[in-house]
Structure formats: C-alpha cells, structure tokens
C-alpha angles and dihedrals in degrees: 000000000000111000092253097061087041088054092046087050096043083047093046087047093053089040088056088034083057091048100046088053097054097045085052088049094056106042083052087060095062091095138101098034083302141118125205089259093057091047098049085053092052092051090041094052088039090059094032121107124232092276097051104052090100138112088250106049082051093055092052089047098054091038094230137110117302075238097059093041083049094056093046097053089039085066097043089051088051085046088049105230097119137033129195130229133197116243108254093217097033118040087190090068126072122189130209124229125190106235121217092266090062095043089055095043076056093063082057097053109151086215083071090084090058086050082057093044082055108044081059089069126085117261103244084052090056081047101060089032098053086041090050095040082052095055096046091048100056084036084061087042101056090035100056095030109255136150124274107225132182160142112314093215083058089043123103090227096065122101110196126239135349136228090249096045093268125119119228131215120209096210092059103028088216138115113259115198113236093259098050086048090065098051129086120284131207089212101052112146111179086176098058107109105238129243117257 
C-alpha cells in the first residue's frame, strides 16, 4: 500500500472512529425524560454567560432554527428545568435561567461517563486529543459555516477589570461579574485587535 493511500485510510479510520463515538454519546443522552438536543441546551445554558442565555444564541449553538430552539426550550421550561427572565434594561429580550431542578438533572448527565472514559487516559494522550479535536472542530466550523464561541476573558472585545471588581466587555459596553467573564459568549471575536 503507497503512503497515500495508508494516510487516507488511517483518515477514513479516525473519521469512522469520530463518528462511532458520537453515535455512542447520543444515544446515551435518551435518558431522564430527555433527548440529545435537550441535554446539549442544559449544559449550554449551564456554561453560557448572562448575554447568551437566549433563544438565539441556542439556536446558534446548536446550529439549528430559533423555532426549533424555541421548542426545545419550550419543553424544558414544561418540564421545569429552565425559566426565563425578562432583560432589566431591555424588555424585548428574555433570558433563560437553569432552575434547581436542571442544575441537579446536570449532576446526572449521561456525558459524565465519557469524562470518566477520559480521565483513564495519560495525560499527554488528553493533551494532543483535546489540541486535534480543537482544530477539527474550528476546521468544521469554518467549513460548514458555524459560529466560532468562547470564553469572554479569551475574546478581543474584552477589556479586562473595573474599578468596582467587575470585567467589562466592549461589544456590549456592559459589566460582566467574574464569573460571567469565564463562561462561553455568542459574540466572541478572537480576531477583534484589542484597545490600549
């Protein structure tokens, strides 16, 4: 076999190895009165910052419809898991909050067995893995047109501490608590050049 055809198998193989795993890792996620689609939105609202707990910003994540986001969140809400709150400062905007009921159902994830599944691997092993998985990832992203998202405190638009212990992001010219600062943002920009 010529080493072109050995690096498109090999290829091939890790492409079928991605897809196995993942088919393992959603039918794992039909548990608990839940599909895959309503787990991926718990853990998304769970590591979302305040500006991102919409409908939008779901659908975006889970790279579907605002309808279908909407329906999927309409279930969790009957279920009463989540709760939604209307934005102080804009009355158009309603945000969605896990209740204690869905942060306890996300003790019970059914993905923590694949956190166990990874702790079991060397270190060095988790390292390469989580670099190459990365990569394909934004490669998939670019590629299918998705959205890139991230941490604010990693993003061009933020601007570091305030006077009074908060952090402040420029695209939305607003205070972000600490905490908020180190979850995931619809309107991460790595790209953006930063001020100062």
């Amino acid at each position: 076999m010529s080493t072109q055809a050995s690096d498109n198998a090999e290829k091939e193989s890790l492409s079928r190895l991605l897809d196995r795993i993942g088919r393992m890792a959603r039918g794992l996620q039909y548990c608990h009165g839940l599909n895959p689609a309503q787990w991926d939105s718990l853990r998304f609202l769970a590591q979302a910052n305040r500006f991102s707990r919409t409908p939008g910003a779901l659908a975006v994540f889970l790279g579907t419809t605002k309808g279908t986001a909407s329906q999927t969140l309409n279930a969790l809400e009957k279920k009463g898991y989540l709760t939604r709150v209307t934005d102080p400062e804009d009355k158009r905007v309603r945000h969605i909050e896990l209740t204690a009921d869905g942060k306890l159902l996300l003790a019970e994830d059914p993905l923590n067995c694949l956190d166990l599944a990874i702790e079991r691997l060397p270190a060095d092993v988790v390292d390469t893995m989580a670099q190459g998985l990365n990569a394909l990832c934004s490669n998939m992203q670019t590629r299918c047109g998705g959205q890139d998202m991230g941490i604010c405190t990693s993003c061009g638009h933020f601007q570091g501490a305030t006077e009074d212990g908060n952090m402040r992001c420029g695209y939305k010219q607003a205070d972000l608590s600490c905490e908020d600062a180190q979850r995931v943002c619809i309107n991460f920009d790595p790209m953006v050049p930063r001020e100062g």
